[in-house]
N, C-alpha and C positions, 0 to 999 in steps of 0.2 A: 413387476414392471412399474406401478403404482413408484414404489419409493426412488427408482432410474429415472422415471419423469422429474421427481421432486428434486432429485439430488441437479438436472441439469437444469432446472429453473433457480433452483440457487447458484449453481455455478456460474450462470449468465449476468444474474445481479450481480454478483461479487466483481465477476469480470470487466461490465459494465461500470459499476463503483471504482473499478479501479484505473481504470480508462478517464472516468470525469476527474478525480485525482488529479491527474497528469498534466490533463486539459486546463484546470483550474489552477496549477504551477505554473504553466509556460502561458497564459495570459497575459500579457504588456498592458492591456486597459480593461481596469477593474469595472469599467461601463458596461462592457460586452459579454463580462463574464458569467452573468446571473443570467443572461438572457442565451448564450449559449450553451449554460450548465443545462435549462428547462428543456430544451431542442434535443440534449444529449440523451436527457433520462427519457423522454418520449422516445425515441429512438431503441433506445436499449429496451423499454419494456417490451415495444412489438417486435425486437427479435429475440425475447426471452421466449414469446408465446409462441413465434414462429417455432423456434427451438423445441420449445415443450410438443407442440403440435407431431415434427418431425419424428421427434424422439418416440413417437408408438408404434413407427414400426420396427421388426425386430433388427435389422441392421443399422438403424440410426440408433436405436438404443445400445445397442452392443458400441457403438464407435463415441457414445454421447457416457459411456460409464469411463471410459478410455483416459478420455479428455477430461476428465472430472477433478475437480480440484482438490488434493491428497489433503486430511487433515492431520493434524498434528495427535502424536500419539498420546491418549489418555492413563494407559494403564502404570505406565512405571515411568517418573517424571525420569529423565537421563540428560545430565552434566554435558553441555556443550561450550567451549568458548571460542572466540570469534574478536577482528582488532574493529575499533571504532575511532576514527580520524574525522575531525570537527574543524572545519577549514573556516575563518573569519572573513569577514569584508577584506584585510590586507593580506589574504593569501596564509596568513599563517595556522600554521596545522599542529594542532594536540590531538596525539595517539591516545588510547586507551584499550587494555587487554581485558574483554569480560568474560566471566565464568558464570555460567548462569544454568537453569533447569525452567527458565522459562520456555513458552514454546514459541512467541515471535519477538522480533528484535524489538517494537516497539514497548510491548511488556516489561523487557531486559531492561531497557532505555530508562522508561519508566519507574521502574525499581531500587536502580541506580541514582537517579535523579540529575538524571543528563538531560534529558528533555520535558519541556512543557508544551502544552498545547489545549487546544479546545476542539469539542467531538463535532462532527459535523456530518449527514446525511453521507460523506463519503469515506466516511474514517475520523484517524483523528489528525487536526490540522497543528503541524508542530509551531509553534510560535518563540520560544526560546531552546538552546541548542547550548548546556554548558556555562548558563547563565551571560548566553549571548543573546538580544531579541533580533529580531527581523520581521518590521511592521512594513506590509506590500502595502496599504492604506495609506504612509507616510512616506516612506523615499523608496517605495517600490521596490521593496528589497525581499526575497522571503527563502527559507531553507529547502536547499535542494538536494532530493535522497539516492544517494548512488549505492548500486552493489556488485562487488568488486572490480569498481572502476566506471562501470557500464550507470547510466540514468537509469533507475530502476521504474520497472514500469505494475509494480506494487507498491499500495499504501506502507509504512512503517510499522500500523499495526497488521496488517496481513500479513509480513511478511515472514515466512518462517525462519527460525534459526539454524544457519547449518556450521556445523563445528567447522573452523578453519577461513570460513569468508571473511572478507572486508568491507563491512559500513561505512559510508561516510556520510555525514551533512556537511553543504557547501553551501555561505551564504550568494544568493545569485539574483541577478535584475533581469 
């Protein structure tokens, strides 16, 4: 029961982490955003513990293993590849087919050297994209992470790879 608590108090951070991500992309004034990143992580801490709290009895724990966030398998690393389309300020779009045994895209991304970035309290923050920059501090621009099609509502590095999806970065104001 011990380790079903722990595992939903991680899952809440993560969740929470990935939530402030989001938040911290679709911000228009970089004023607001520090001060509504602090709001966010208060917020998420006390419904991590609510969580944790809930999760001892035995039906929240049963429904709190459920919802748990699956990890990526360790034992036998297995070949996934997946398309990656990198959309510019002018709309224009380069494809790329990856073959990879990483376990999330951003790892993949990474290895490749498709992307750069800097790690930040919610992940890591992509800052170049294919040797494109997008500085949100300069012309308010910054990369935005879609998965297959949809605004993905996972960091890049969270996000696991699944054979056959479609990544994209889109630069976006």
């Amino acid at each position: 029961m011990r380790k079903s608590v722990l595992k939903t108090i991680i899952s809440m951070l993560l969740i929470a982490a990935m939530v402030m991500v989001m938040a911290g992309c679709q911000k228009k004034d970089a004023s607001v955003s520090s001060v509504a990143a602090e709001a966010s992580v208060e917020a998420s801490t006390e419904a991590s513990v609510e969580a944790s709290t809930e999760a001892s009895a035995p039906e929240a724990t049963e429904a709190s293993t459920e919802a748990s966030v699956e990890e990526p398998a360790t034992e036998e690393a297995k070949s996934a590849t997946f398309k990656f389309v990198v959309v510019d300020a002018d709309g224009n779009e380069t494809p790329f087919e990856i073959t990879t045994e990483k376990a999330t895209v951003g790892e993949a991304l990474l290895d490749e050297g498709l992307i750069e970035g800097t790690d930040s309290a919610y992940g890591l923050y992509v800052t170049k994209v294919n040797g494109i920059e997008a500085v949100y501090e300069t012309d308010g621009t910054y990369w935005a992470f879609y998965i297959n099609g949809e605004y993905a509502s996972t960091g890049v590095d969270s996000t696991n790879v699944e054979d056959g999806a479609t990544y994209m970065f889109k630069v976006e104001k």
